[in-house]
C-alpha positions as CSV (number, residue, x, y, z in Angstrom):
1,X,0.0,0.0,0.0
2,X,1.1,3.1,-0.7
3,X,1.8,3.9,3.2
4,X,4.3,0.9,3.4
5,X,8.0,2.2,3.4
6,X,8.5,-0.1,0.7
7,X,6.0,1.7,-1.9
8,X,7.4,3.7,-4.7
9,X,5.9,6.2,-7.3
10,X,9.0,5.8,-9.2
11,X,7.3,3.3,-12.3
12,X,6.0,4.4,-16.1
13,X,3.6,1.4,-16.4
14,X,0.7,0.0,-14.9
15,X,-0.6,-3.0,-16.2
16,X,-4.3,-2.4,-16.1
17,X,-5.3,-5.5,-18.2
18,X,-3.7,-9.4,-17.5
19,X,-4.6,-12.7,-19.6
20,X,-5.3,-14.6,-16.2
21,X,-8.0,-12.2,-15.5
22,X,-10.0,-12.0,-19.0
23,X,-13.2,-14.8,-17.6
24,X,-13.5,-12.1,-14.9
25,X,-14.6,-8.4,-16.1
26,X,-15.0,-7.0,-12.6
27,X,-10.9,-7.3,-12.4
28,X,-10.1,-5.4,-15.7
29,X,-13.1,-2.9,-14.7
30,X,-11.7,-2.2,-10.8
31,X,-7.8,-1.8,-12.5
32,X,-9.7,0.8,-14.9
33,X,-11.3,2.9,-12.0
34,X,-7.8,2.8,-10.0
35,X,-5.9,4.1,-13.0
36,X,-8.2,6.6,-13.6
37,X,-8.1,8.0,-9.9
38,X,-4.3,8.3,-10.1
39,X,-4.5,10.3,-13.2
40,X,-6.6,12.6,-11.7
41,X,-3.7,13.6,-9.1
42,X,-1.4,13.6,-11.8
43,X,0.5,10.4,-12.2
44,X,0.9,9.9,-16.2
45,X,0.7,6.2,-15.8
46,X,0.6,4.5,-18.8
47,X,-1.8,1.7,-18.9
48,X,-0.5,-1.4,-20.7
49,X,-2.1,-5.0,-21.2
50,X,-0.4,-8.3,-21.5
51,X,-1.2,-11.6,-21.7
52,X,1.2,-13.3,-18.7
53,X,1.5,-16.4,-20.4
54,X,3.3,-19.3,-19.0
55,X,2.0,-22.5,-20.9
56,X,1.4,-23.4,-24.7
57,X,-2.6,-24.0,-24.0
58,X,-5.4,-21.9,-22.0
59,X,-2.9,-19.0,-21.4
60,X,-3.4,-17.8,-24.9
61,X,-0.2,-15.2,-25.9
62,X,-1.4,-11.7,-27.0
63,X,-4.2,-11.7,-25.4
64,X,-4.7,-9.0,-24.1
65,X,-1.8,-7.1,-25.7
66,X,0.0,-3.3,-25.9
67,X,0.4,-1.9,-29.5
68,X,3.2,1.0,-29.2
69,X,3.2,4.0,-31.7
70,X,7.2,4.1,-32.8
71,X,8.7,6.4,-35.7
72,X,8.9,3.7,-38.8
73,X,6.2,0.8,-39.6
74,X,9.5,-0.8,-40.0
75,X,10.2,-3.1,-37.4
76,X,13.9,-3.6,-38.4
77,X,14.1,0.3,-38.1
78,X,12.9,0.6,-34.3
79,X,15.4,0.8,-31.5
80,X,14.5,-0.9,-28.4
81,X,14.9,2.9,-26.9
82,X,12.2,4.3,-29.3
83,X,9.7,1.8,-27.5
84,X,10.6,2.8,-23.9
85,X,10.4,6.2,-25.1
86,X,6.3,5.3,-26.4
87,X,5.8,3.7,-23.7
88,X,6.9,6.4,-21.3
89,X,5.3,9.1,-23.4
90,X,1.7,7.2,-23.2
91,X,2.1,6.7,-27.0
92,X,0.0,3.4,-26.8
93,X,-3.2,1.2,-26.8
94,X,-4.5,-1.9,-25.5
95,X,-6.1,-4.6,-27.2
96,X,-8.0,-7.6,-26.4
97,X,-9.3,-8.6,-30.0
98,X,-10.8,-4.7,-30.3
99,X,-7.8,-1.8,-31.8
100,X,-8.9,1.1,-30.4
101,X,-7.5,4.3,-31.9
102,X,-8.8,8.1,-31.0
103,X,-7.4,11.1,-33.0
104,X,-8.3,14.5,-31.2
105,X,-8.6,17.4,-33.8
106,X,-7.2,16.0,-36.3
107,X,-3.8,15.4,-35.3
108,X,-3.5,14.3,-31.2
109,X,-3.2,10.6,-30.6
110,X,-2.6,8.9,-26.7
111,X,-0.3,10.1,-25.1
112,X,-0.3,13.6,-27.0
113,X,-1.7,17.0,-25.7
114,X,-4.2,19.1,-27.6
115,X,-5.1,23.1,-27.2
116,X,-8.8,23.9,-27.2
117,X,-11.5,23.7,-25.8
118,X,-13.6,22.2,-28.7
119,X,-12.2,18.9,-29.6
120,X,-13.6,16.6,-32.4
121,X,-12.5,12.7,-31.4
122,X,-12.3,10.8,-34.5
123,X,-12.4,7.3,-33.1
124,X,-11.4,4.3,-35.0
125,X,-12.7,0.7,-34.1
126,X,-11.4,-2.4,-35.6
127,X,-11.0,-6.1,-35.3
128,X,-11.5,-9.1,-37.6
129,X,-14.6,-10.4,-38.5
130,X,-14.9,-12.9,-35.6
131,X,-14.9,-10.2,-33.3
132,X,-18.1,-7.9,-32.9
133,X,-17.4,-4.3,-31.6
134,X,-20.9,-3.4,-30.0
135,X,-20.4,-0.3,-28.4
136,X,-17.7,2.4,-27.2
137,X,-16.8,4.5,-24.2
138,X,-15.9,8.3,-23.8
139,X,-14.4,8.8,-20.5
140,X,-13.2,12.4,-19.7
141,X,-11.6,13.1,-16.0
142,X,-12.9,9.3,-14.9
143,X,-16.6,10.3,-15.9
144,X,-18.3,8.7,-19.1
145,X,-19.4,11.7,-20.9
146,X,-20.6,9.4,-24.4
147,X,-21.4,5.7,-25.0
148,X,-22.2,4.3,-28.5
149,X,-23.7,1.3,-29.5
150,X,-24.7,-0.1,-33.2
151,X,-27.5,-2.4,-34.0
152,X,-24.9,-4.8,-36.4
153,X,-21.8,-5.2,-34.0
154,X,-20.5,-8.4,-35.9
155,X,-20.1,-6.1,-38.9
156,X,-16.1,-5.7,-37.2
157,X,-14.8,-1.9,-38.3
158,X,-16.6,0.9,-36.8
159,X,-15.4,5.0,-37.2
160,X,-17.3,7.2,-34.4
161,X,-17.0,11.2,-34.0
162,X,-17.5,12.6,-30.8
163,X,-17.8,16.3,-30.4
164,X,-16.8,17.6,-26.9
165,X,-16.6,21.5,-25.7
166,X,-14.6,21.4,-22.4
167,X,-14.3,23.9,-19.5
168,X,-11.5,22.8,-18.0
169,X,-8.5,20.2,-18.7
170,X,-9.2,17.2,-19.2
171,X,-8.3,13.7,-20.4
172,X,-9.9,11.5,-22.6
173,X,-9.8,7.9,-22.4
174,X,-11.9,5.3,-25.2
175,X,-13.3,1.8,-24.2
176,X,-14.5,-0.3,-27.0
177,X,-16.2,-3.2,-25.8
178,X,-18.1,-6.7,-27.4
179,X,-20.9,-8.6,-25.9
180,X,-19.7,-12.3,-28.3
181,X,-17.5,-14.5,-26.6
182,X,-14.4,-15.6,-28.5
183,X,-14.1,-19.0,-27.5
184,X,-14.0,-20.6,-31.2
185,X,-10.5,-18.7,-31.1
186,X,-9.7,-19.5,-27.4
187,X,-10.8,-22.8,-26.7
188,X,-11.3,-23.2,-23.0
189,X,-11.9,-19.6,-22.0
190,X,-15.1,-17.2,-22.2
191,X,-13.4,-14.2,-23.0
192,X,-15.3,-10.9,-24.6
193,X,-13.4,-8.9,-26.5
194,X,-12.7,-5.0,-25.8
195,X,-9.6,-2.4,-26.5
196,X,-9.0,0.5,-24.7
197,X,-6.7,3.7,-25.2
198,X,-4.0,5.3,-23.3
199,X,-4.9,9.4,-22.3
200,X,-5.1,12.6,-24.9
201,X,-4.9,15.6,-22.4
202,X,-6.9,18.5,-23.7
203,X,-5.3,22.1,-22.3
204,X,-9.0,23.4,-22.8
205,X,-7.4,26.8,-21.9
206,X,-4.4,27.0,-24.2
207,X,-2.5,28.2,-21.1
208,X,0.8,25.4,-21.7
209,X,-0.2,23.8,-18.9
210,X,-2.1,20.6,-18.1
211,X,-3.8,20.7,-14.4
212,X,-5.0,17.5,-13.0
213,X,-8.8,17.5,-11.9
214,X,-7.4,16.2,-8.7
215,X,-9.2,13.5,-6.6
């Protein structure tokens, strides 16, 4: 706890999402609500998925796992320091058979800031066919301010705008979630699929500063 002598602030990650917790939701959802509350006193966490997997059945690898934005889509070009560096900067999203991608006017992905406050959040869902996306999740400061859900969620890409006028900094977080379980392509586990992103920070006052919310 964080009143133990032994507790540090000093990390970059948090692991939000692990493989052995998938067949329970209220784990990923609690991990989600804890993140959320440090960000609001400032702690630029970022949140990072894997799949903890120790055996070649039941403990299926990449699921979930972290997708990191690096310079080249060549992976012979990236440097093991340009992926700390994504990571570190937030530069990255989660997935558990959803990709989850927000752009913020335009240009501001996770982990970036935007100036404004009007911001137009261009999100893009997608996941193969055997995955249904069936709604998404706007979460600004911890609070859902916009859920989405589509009458054909087997139909697997999905593009969503979201137009939000702040009045005060804030970050915005996406959830995409699906109500199919994907046991034909993880036999022995009832697993629904979902994808989540790391932070955009909005300075809704243009000021070159970010201020927390607080708790």
């Amino acid at each position: 706890v964080a009143e133990s002598p032994e507790f540090s602030f000093a990390f970059d990650t948090l692991e939000v999402s692990n493989g052995f917790d998938l067949e329970d939701p209220s784990v990923f959802e609690r991990n989600l609500r804890e993140w959320f509350e440090l960000l609001n006193v400032g702690h630029r966490y970022t949140a990072v998925g894997n799949s903890d997997s120790h055996r070649v059945v039941f403990q299926w690898a990449g699921w979930p796992r972290t997708y990191v934005r690096v310079p080249d889509q060549d992976v012979t070009r990236v440097a093991p320091l340009d992926v700390a560096r994504a990571l570190t900067g937030g530069h990255a999203v989660v997935s558990c058979g959803i990709f989850v991608l927000p752009i913020a006017n335009g240009s501001a992905g996770p982990g970036d800031t935007v100036q404004g406050s009007r911001v137009t959040l261009a999100i893009s869902l997608r996941a193969p066919e055997w995955v249904d996306i069936s709604r998404v999740e706007v979460y600004a400061n911890g609070g859902k301010v916009e859920e989405r859900t589509r009458e054909a969620p087997h139909k697997a890409d999905w593009d969503v705008q979201v137009d939000l006028d702040l009045k005060a900094d804030t970050w915005l977080v996406v959830v995409a979630r699906g109500d199919k379980f994907m046991n034909d392509a993880l036999p022995g586990k009832w697993i629904k699929p979902f994808g989540f992103s790391n932070p955009i920070f909005v300075d809704a006052d243009s000021d070159g500063a970010f201020v927390t919310p607080g708790p």
